[in-house]
N, C-alpha and C positions, 0 to 999 in steps of 0.2 A: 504493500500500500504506500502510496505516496501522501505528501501534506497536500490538505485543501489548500488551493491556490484561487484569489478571487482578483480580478482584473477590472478599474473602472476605466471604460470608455467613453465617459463623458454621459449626462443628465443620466438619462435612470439607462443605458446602455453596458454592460457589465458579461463579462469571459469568466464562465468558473471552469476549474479544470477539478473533478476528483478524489477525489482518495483512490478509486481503482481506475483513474487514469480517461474519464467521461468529459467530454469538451460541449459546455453547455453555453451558448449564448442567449442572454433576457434581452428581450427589445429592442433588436437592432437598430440602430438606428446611426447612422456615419454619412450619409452624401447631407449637407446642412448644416451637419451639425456644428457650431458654434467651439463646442466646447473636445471635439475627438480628435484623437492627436493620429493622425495616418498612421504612422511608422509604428502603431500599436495593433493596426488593422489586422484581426485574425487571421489567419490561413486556413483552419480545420474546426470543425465543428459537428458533433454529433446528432445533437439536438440544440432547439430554435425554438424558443418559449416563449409566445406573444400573450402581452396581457390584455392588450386594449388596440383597436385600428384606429388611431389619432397619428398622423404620420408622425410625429415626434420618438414614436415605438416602430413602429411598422416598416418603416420606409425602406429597409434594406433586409429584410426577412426574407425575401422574394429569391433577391442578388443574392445571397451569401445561402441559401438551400438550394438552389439551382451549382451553386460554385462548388458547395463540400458535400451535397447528397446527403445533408442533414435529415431528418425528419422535424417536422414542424409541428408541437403541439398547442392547439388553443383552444377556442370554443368551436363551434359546428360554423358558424356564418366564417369566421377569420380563415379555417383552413379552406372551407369551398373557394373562397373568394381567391386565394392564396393557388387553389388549384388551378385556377382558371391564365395564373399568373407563371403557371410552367412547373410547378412545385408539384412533386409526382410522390414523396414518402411524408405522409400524413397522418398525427393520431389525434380526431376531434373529439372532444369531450363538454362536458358542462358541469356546472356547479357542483359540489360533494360528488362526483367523482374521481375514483382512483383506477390510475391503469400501475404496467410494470414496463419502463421503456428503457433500453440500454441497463435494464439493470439498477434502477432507480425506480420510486415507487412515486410519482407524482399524483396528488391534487388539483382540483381546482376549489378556488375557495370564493366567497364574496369579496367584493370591492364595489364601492360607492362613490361611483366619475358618470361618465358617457362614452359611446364607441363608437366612430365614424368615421371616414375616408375621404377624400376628394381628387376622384377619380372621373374626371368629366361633371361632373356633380358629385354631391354626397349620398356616399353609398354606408347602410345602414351595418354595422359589424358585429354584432350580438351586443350582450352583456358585455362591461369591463370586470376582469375578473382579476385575483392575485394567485398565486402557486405557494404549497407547500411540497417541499422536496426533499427526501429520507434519504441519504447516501449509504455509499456500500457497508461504510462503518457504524452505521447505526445516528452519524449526527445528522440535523434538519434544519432544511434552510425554508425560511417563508419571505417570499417575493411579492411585496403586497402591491407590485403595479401600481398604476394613482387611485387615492382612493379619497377620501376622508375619515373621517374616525368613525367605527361604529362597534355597537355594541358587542357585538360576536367576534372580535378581534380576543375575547375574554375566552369563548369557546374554541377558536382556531387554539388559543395557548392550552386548553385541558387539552383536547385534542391531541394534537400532532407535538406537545411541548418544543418546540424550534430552539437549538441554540443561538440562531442567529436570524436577524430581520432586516431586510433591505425597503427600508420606511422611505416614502420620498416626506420632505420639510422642506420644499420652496414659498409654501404658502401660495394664496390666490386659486390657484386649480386644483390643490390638492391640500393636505395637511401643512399645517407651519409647525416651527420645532416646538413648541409648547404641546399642543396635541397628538404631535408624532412623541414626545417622549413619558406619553399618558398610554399610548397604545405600545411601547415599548415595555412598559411596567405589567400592562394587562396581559400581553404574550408572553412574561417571564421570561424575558430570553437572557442572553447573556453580555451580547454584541449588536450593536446593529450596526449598519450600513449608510450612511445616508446619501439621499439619490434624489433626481428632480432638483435640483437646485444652484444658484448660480452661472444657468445658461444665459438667460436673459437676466434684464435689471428688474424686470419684473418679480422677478420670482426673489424676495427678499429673505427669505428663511436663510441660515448659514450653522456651518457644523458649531461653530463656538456658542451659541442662542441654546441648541439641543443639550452640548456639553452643561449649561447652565441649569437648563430645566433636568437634567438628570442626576445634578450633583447630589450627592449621598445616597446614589441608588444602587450602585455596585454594577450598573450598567456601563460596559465600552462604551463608546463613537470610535470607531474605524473609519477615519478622515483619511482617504485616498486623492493624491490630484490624479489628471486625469490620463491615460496610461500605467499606471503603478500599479502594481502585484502585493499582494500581503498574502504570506505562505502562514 
């Protein structure tokens, strides 16, 4: 077994590689983006875990499972839509669902956003949803996609207990660090991530606000810039 390796590529865009050696990319998202450094840009990837069709998430899900013959998991409308876009290894799922992909036991869980495209118009892409993810080793990652706070963030923690939560706190579209680190306590976790944040000046949440709201909680912040690996 190797060390979990977790990669940010900028706003909620992120490379985990394994304990048994699985190359997972969340939300791709790189031609635009503001904030991804190229010379981080993946080459290999197993699976492809959309949480929402907002192209901020989306937009390179298509390119990069066409490129490494990923499989792409999300909801039912994200991968049809997905299919139509060249993407030929698909596992569509919905809410409180569990499959076994690569050897990984993925969820799908609630998230409270909206899901849409603009593809000629706007095209409708199910529910937004977040991912719990069980590795070989028995630890768990929960990828809450954008969401807001809500109350079953309490149940995902009986649940699935995650050691580690990639919360977005940019505020305005999603959670800010005050609320992201109230849902951080409610999932018990250990670590979290923070993601969505800093791409625009919009999005005013920042890691140091979260560090603040979590002070004597025994909870990390895992402050990545953007390219950088924490093993």
């Amino acid at each position: 077994m190797q060390t979990l390796a977790i990669t940010w590529l900028g706003h909620s865009a992120f490379r985990v590689r394994t304990p048994g050696g699985v190359e997972i990319l969340f939300d791709p998202w790189y031609t635009g983006n503001p904030s991804f450094p190229e010379s981080a840009r993946p080459k290999k990837a197993d699976l492809i875990l959309v949480s929402h069709g907002h192209s901020d998430h989306i937009t390179d899900a298509a390119t990069m499972a066409r490129a490494t013959g990923a499989t792409v998991v999300g909801n039912w409308e994200i991968v049809t839509w997905l299919g139509t876009k060249g993407v030929q290894a698909v596992e569509p799922m919905n809410k409180g669902g569990t499959i076994t992909a690569k050897g990984l036991r993925i969820t799908l869980t609630e998230a409270v956003h909206s899901s849409s495209f603009d593809d000629g118009g706007i095209v409708y892409l199910g529910e937004p949803c977040g991912f719990v993810v069980k590795l070989e080793n028995g630890q768990t990652l929960y990828y809450a996609g954008d969401t807001a706070l809500f109350g079953d963030m309490k149940l995902i923690g009986e649940l699935y207990r995650p050691d580690i939560a990639f919360l977005p706190m940019g505020d305005r579209f999603t959670m800010g660090p005050d609320t992201a680190a109230l849902a951080a306590k409610w999932l018990g976790v250990k670590q979290v991530v923070p993601m969505h944040w800093g791409t625009f000046p919009l999005l005013t949440g920042t890691p140091e606000m979260l560090k603040q709201h979590l002070a004597g909680s025994g909870i990390d912040v895992l402050e990545l810039k953007p390219g950088e690996t924490a093993e």
